[in-house]
C-alpha positions as CSV (number, residue, x, y, z in Angstrom):
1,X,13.6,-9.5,18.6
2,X,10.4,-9.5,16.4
3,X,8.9,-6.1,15.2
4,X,5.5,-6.6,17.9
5,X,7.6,-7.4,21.0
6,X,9.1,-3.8,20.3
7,X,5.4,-2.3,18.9
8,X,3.7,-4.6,22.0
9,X,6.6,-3.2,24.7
10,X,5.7,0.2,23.3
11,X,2.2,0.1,23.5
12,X,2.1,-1.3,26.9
13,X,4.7,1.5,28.6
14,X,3.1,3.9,30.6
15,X,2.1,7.5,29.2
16,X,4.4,9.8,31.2
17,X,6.9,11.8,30.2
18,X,10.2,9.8,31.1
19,X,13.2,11.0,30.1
20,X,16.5,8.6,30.3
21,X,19.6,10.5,30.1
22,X,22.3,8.9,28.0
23,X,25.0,8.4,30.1
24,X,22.6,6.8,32.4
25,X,20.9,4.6,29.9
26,X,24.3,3.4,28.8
27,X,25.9,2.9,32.2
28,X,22.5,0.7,33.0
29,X,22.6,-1.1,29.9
30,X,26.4,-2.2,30.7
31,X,25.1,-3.1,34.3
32,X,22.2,-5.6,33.2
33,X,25.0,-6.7,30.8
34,X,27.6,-7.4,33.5
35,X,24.7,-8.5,35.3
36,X,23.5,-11.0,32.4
37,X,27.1,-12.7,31.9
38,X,29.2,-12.2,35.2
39,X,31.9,-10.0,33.5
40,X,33.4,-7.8,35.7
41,X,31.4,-8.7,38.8
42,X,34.0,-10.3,40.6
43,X,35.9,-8.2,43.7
44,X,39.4,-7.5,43.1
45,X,40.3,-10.3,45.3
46,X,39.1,-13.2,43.3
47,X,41.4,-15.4,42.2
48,X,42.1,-17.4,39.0
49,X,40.1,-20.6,41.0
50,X,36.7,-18.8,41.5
51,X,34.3,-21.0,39.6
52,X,32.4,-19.7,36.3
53,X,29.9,-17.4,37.4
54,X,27.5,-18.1,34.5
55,X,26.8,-21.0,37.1
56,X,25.7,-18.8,39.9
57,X,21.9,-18.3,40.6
58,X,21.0,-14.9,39.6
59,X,20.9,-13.8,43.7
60,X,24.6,-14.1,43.7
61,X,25.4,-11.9,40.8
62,X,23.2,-9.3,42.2
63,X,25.1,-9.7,45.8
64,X,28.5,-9.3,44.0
65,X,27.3,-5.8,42.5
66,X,28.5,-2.9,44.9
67,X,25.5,-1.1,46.4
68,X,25.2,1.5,44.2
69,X,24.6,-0.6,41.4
70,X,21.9,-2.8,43.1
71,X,19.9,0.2,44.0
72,X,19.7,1.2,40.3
73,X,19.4,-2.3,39.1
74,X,16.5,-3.0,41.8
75,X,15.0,0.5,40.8
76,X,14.5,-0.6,37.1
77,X,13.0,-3.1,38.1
78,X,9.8,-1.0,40.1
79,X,10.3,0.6,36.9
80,X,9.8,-1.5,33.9
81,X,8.8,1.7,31.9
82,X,12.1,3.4,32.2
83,X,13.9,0.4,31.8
84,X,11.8,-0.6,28.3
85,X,12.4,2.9,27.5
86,X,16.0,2.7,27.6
87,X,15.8,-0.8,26.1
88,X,14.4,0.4,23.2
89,X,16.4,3.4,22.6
90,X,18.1,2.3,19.5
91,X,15.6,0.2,18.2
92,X,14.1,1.1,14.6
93,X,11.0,1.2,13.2
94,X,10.3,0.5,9.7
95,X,7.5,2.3,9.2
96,X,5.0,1.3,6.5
97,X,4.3,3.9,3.5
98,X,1.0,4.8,3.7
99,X,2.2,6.4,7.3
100,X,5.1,8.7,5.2
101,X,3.2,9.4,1.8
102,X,-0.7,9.5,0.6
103,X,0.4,6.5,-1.9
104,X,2.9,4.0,-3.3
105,X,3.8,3.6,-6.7
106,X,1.2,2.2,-8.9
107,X,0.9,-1.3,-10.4
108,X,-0.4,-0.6,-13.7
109,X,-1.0,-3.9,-14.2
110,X,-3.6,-4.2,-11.5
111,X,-4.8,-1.3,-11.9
112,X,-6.0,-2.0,-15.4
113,X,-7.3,-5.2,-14.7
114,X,-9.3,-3.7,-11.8
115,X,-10.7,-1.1,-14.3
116,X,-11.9,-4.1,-16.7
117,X,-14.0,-5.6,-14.3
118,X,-15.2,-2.8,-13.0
119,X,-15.8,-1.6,-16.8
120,X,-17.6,-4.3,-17.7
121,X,-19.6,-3.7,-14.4
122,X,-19.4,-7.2,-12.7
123,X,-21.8,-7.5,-9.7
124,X,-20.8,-7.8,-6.3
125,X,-23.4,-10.4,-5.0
126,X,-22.0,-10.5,-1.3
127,X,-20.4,-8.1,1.3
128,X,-16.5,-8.8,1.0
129,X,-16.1,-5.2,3.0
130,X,-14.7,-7.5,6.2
131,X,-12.9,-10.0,3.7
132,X,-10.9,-7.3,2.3
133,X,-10.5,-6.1,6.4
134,X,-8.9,-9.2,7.0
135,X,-6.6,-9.1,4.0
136,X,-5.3,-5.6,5.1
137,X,-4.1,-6.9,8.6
138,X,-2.8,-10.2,7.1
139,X,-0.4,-7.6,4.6
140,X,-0.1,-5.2,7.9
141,X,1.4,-8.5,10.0
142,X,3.3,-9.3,6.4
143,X,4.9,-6.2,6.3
144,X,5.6,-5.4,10.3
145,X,7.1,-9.4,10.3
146,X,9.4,-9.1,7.8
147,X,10.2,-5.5,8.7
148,X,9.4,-3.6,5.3
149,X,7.8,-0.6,4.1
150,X,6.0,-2.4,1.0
151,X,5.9,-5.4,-0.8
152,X,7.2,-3.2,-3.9
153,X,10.6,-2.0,-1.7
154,X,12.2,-5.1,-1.9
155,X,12.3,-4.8,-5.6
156,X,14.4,-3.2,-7.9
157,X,14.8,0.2,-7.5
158,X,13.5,2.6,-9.4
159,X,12.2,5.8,-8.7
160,X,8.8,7.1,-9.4
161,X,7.4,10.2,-10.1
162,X,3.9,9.7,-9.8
163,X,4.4,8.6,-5.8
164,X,3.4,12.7,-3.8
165,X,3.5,12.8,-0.3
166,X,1.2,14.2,1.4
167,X,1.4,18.2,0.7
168,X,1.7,16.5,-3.1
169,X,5.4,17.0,-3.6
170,X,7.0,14.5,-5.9
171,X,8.2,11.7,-3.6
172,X,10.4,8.7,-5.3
173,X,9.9,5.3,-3.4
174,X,11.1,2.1,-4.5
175,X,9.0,0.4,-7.4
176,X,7.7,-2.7,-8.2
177,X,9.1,-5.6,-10.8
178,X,6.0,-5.5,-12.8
179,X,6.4,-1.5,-13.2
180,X,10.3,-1.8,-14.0
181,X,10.1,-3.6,-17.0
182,X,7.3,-1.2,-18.2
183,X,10.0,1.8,-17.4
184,X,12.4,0.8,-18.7
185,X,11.3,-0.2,-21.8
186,X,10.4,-4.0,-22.1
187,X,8.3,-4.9,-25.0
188,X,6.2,-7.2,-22.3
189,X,5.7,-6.3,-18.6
190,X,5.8,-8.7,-16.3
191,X,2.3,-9.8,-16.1
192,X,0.2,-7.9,-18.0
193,X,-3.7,-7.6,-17.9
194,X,-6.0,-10.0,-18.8
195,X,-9.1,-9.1,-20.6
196,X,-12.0,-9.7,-18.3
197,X,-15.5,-10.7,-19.5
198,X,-18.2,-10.0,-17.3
199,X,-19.4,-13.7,-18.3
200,X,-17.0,-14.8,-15.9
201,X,-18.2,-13.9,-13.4
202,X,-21.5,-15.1,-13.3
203,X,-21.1,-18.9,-13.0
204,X,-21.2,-18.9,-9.1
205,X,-22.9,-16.0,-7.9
206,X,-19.9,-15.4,-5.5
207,X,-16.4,-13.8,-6.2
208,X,-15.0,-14.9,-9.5
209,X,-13.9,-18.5,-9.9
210,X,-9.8,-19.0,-9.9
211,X,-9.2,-20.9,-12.3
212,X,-10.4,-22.5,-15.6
213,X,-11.4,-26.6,-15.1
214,X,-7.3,-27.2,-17.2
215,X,-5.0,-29.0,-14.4
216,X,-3.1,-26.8,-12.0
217,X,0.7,-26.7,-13.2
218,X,2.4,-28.5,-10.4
219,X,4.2,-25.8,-8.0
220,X,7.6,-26.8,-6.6
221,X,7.4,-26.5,-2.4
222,X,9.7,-23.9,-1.4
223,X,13.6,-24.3,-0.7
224,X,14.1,-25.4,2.1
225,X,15.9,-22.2,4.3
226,X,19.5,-22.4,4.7
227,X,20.6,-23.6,7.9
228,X,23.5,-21.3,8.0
229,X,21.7,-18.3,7.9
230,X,18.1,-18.8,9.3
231,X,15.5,-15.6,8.3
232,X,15.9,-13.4,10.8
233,X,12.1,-12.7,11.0
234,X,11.2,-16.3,11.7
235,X,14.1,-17.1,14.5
236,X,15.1,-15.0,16.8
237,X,18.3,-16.3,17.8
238,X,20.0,-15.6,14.7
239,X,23.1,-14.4,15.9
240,X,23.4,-12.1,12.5
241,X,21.3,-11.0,10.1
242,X,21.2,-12.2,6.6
243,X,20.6,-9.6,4.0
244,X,17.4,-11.5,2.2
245,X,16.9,-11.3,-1.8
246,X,14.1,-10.2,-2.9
247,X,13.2,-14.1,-4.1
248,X,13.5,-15.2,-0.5
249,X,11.4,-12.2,1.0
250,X,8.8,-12.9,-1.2
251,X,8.5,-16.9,-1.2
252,X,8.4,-16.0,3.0
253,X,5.7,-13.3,2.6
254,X,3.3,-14.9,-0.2
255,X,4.4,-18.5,2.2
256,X,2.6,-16.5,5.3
257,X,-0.3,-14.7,3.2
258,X,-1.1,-18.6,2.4
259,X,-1.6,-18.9,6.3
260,X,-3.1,-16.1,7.5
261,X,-6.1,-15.6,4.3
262,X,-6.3,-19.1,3.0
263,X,-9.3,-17.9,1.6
264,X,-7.1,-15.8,-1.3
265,X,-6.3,-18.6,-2.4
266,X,-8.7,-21.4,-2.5
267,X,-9.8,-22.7,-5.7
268,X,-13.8,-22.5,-5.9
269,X,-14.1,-26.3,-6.8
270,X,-11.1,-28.0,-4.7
271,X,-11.8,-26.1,-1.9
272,X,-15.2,-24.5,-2.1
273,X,-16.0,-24.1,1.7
274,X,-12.9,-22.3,1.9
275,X,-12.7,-20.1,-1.0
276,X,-16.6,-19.7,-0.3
277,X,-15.8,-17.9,3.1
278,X,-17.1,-14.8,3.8
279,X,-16.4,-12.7,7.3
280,X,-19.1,-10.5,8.8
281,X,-17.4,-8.4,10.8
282,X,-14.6,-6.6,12.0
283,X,-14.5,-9.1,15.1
284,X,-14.8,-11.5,12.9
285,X,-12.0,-11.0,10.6
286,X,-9.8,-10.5,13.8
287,X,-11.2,-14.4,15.5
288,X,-10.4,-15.6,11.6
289,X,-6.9,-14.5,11.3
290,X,-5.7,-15.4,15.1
291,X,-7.5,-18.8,14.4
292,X,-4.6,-18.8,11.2
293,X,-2.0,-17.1,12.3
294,X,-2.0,-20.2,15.7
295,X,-1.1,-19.7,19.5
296,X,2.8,-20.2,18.2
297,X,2.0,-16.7,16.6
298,X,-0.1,-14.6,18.1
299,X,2.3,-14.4,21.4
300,X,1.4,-14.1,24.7
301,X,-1.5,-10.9,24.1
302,X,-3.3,-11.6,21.1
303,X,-5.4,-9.4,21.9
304,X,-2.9,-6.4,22.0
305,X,-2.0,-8.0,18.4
306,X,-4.9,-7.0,17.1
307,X,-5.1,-3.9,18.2
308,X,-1.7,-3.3,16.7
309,X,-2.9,-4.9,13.4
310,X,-6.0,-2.7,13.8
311,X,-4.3,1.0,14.0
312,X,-2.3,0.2,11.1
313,X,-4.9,-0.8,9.0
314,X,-7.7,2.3,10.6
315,X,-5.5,5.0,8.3
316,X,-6.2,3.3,5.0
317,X,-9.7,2.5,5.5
318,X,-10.6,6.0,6.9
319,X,-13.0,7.7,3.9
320,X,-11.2,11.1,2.8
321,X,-13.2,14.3,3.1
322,X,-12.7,15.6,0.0
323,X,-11.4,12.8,-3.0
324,X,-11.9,13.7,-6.7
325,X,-14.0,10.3,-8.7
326,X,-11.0,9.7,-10.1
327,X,-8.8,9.0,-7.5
328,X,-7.6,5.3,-6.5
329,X,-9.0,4.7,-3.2
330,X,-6.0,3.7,-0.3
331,X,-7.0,0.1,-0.1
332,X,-7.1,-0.4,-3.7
333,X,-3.3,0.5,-3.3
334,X,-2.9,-1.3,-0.8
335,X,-4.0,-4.4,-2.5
336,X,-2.2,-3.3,-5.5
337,X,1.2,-3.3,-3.4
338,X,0.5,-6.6,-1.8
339,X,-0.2,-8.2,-5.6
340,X,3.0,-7.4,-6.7
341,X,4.6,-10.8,-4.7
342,X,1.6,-12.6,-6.1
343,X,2.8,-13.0,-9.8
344,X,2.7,-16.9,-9.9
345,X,-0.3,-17.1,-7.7
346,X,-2.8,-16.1,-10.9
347,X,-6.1,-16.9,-8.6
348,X,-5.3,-15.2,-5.8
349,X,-3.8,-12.2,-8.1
350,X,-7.7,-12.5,-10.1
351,X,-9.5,-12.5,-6.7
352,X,-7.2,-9.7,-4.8
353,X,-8.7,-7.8,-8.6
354,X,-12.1,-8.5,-7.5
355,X,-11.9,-7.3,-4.1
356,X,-10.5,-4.4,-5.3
357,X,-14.0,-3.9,-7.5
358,X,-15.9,-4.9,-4.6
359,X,-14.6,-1.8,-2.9
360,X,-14.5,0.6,-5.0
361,X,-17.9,-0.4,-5.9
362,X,-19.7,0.3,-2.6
363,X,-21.2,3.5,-2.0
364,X,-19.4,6.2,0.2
365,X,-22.0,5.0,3.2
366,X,-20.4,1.7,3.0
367,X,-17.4,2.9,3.6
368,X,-17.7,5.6,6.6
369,X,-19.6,2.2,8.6
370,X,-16.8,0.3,8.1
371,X,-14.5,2.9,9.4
372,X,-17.1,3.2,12.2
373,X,-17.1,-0.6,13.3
374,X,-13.0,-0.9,12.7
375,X,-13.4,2.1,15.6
376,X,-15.5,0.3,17.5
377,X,-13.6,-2.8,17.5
378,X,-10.3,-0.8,19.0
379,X,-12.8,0.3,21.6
380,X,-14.0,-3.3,22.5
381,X,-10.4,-4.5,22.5
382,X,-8.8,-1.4,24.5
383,X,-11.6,-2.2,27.5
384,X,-11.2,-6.0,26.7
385,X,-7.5,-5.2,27.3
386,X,-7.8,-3.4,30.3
387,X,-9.8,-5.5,32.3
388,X,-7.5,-8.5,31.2
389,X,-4.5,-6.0,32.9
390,X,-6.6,-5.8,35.8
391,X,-7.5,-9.4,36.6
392,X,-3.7,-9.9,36.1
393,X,-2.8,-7.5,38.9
394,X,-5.5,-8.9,41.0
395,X,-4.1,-12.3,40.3
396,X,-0.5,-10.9,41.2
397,X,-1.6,-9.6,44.2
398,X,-3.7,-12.7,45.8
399,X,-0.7,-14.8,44.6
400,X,1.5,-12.4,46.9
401,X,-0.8,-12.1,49.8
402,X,-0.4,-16.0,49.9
403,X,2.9,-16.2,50.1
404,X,2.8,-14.0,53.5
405,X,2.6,-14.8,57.0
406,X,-0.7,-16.4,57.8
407,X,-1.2,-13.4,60.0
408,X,-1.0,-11.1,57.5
409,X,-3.5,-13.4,55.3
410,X,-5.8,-13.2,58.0
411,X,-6.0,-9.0,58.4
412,X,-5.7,-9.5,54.2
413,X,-9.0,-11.6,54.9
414,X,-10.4,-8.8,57.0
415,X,-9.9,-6.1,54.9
416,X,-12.0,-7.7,52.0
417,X,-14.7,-8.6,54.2
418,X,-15.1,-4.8,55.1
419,X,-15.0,-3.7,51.3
């Protein structure tokens, strides 16, 4: 099952205190089992001829249950809370690291590169605060798909002791490639810095051009996946689940950044209106990414999606009361983490730089307001959300009343006549 169906389920239970004992949740799970597959439903007296019950409708199952067994089966179902609940028991959820610790490991590559542009004080000519929104719930949706805490902890391990928690005690997570080869003591690191001029910048106006006019080296398409084992975060009738390399995860993740923020990587003069896009609001990041991500996607609730999307992404973007000048604001990590897949994509690495300026260059103002309106879009979504849930039940119930005796329809008739 993907990551949002639990995080949707989850949302959507109701906010009473149900406790499920264990031996009940286990005895119900081993009914809907029996239940699902015909095992064991049978009386004592059926014989060897009785036909294969995974040919029965689902009516005669039920009828072969004893009684006490239909009563709890039929009471999960008036209560899809307590069955979710128990459902979900010993489901797991990865949870990303800027929920556990005030920051991942740093990319000193990115880093740097972000402090040379900003050194060499490149101007920010357009608002990119609700581009960079969008990129932080396409790297939210990344990591939530493929179940992962980072980009950086499907790399080689190493531990890091600049990574504190947040009372600031020393916290090792697992670092990135580019940062592995710097620890351990390769002459070159991955992909080191570039020296930035600010004359770079300035032949558009808008954030900094890709690429130089040279051809584009021709990238291979990705392999093909295996038909053996399927990635378990794109199917989800894999009946086990292959344990991914880190190649694979990241060809699947930088693959589904290409999708959901095609702007990251357009090139300014093969694709200008795309790489010239700029979002102007909250809502409007949220419209541009379920317009990439495609109905095949965003499920059946795309608006609960983003609301999802949303929460995980309010945390990073919410200003800190007190932050010394030289701390590395949590979206700059952010980006920083999500830039360590992006080694062979050099533009979209360079323009994921920029953004990283952009922010850091607005004011403190700019910031609190965009924590404001990423508020203020939950609020709009919660209410849209609500009212959607209560068309639904009004829809439910017409649909039931019609399926009653005309009689009934008739006092049903009344009744809304009088209200």
């Amino acid at each position: 099952m993907y990551p949002f169906a639990v995080q949707s389920a989850r949302e959507n239970l109701s906010k009473e205190d149900v406790s499920v004992d264990e031996a009940e949740r286990r005895k119900t799970m081993e009914l809907l089992w029996r239940l699902e597959t015909g095992e064991g439903v049978l009386s004592d007296e059926s014989d060897d001829d009785a036909h294969d019950s995974g040919d029965d409708p689902p009516e005669d199952l039920l009828g072969r249950l004893s009684l006490a067994d239909q009563q709890r089966f039929q009471s999960l179902l008036r209560d899809p809370a307590r069955a979710a609940r128990m459902y979900f028991e010993d489901e797991e959820e990865v949870p990303l690291w800027w929920t556990e610790q005030a920051k991942p490991c740093d990319n000193p590559p990115f880093l740097r590169e972000v402090e040379v542009i900003s050194a060499a004080q490149v101007p920010v000519r357009v608002d990119l605060r609700f581009n960079i929104v969008a990129v932080l719930m396409a790297y939210a949706y990344l990591l939530r798909h493929l179940q992962l805490p980072s980009c950086a902890s499907v790399d080689r391990p190493v531990e890091c002791g600049s990574c504190t928690d947040s009372d600031g005690a020393t916290k090792p997570i697992v670092a990135s490639a580019s940062i592995v080869g710097a620890e351990q003591g390769d002459k070159e690191p991955k992909r080191p810095a570039e020296p930035v001029e600010a004359a770079d910048y300035e032949s558009d106006g808008e954030p900094p051009p890709l690429e130089d006019d040279t051809p584009e080296a021709p990238v291979e398409p990705p392999a093909a996946p295996r038909q053996d084992t399927p990635h378990p975060s794109l199917q989800n009738d894999t009946p086990e689940r292959h344990e991914d390399t880190p190649d694979e995860l990241q060809e699947v993740g930088v693959s589904l950044l290409r999708r959901l923020v095609p702007f990251l990587f357009a090139h300014p003069r093969k694709d200008p209106k795309a790489a010239s896009t700029v979002l102007t609001s909250v809502e409007d990041a949220g419209l541009y990414l379920l317009h990439t991500l495609g109905p095949d996607r965003m499920g059946a609730d795309p608006v609960q999606l983003l609301l999802v999307l949303l929460r995980d992404v309010d945390p990073l973007l919410r200003p800190s009361t007190v932050r010394d000048v030289r701390d590395v604001p949590l979206p700059v990590y952010a980006l920083a983490d999500l830039d360590t897949w992006l080694h062979p994509e050099r533009g979209a690495a360079k323009k994921l730089a920029f953004y990283a300026h952009a922010y850091q260059a607005a004011p403190r103002e700019a910031h609190s307001a965009l924590h404001v309106a990423l508020q203020n879009e939950q609020q709009r979504l919660e209410q849209e959300h609500d009212e959607r849930e209560r068309l639904l039940h009004v829809a439910a119930a017409n649909a039931a009343v019609g399926r009653m005796d005309p009689q009934v329809q008739r006092m049903s008739s009344k009744i809304q006549v009088l209200e």
